[in-house]
N, C-alpha and C positions, 0 to 999 in steps of 0.2 A: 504493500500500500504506500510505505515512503516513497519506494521505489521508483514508482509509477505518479508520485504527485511531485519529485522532484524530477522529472523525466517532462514531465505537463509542463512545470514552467520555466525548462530551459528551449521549450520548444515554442514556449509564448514568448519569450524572450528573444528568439531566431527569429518569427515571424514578425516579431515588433520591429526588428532591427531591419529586415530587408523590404517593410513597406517604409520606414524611414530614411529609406536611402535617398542620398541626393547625390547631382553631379553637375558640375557648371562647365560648361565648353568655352578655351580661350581661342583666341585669333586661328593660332597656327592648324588649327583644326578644323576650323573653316577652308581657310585658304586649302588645306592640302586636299580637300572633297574636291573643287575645284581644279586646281590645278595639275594635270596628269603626269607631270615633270617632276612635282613636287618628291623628296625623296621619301614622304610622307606617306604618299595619296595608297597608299595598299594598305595600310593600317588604319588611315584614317575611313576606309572603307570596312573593314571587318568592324573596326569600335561603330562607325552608324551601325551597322547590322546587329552588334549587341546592344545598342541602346534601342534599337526598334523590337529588342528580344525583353525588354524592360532589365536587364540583368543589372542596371545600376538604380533605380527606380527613377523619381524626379528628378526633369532635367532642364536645366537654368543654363543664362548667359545674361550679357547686360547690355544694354543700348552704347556705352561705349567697345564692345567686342564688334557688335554691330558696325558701327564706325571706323572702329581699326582695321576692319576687316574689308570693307568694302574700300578706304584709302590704301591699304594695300595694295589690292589688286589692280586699282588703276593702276597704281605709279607701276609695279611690275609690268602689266601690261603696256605701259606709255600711252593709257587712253585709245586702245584703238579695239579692245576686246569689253564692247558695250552689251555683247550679247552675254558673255559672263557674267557684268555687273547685275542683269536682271538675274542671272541665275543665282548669283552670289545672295541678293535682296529678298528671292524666294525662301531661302534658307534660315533667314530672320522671318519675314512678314509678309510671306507668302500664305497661299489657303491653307497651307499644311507647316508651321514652322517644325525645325528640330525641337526646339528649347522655348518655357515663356523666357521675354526679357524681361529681367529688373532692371529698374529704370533708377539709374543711380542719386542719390537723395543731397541736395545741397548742404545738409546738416553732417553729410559722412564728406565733403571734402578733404576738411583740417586731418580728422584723421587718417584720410588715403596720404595726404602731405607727407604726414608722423609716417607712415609706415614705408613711405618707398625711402624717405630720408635713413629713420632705421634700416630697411632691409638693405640700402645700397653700400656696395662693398667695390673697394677698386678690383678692376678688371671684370664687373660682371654686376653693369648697374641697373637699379630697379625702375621701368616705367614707370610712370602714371598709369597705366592704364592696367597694366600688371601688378601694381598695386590697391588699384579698386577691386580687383577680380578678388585680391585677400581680404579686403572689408566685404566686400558683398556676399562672400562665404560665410563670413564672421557673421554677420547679420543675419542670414538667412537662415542659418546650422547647417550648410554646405561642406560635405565632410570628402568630397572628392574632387578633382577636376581632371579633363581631359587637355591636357599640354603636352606640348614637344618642349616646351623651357627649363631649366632648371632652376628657376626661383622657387618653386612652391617646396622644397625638399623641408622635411620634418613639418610642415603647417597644413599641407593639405592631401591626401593620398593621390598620387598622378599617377594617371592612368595615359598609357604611349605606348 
């Protein structure tokens, strides 16, 4: 009878745990859907395939990844791959996005400030924008992300 009720709630425990899952997608992960070149784009196609498998459960990104993402691609492209750009736009706020966006809050600036000043380290310094990716996990109890960077080591589990 312990047995079996200490069994019960390490399985309610597993099930809590994996409908709380979250994941937030950065730039490079975008970009590399797209881009066929990208040394990415074959993984970046298996992890969509597991995120359409729910294997990481809720799945976020933010109006500025939006934005990185989409200035990316121009400049790579040199503005002449306009039909990407909609495919890229699809990917945010199309009928079918990957991800909801959070839409980054004017009250969480100072501390994106604080944090990329903290995280930045000679020879390997922190965005802005990769640094809101860390507040906006922190805020939301976003406990993974999908990146090619290696900023996020020990803060957030990256999946690549």
């Amino acid at each position: 009878m312990i047995l079996s009720m200490i069994l019960l709630g390490l399985l309610i425990k597993i099930f809590t745990a994996i409908n709380n899952m979250t994941i937030f997608l950065d730039t490079g992960f975008y970009f590399a859907l797209i881009s066929k070149k990208d040394e990415y784009n074959g993984r970046a196609q298996e992890i969509l395939i597991e995120l359409s498998n729910d294997t990481y459960g809720k799945i976020f990104s933010s109006n500025f990844i939006f934005d990185e993402s989409m200035t990316l691609l121009n400049i790579r492209t040199k503005g002449i791959r306009k039909d990407l750009l909609t495919k890229m736009a699809s990917l945010f706020i199309g009928t079918q996005p990957i991800a909801k966006l959070v839409s980054i809050k004017s009250e969480w600036l100072e501390e994106i400030v604080q944090t990329q000043i903290k995280m930045t380290v000679k020879q390997n310094p922190l965005s802005f924008t990769d640094a809101s990716n860390i507040v906006v996990c922190k805020k939301n109890d976003i406990t993974n992300i999908v990146s090619f960077d290696d900023h996020y080591k020990g803060i957030l589990t990256k999946i690549q």
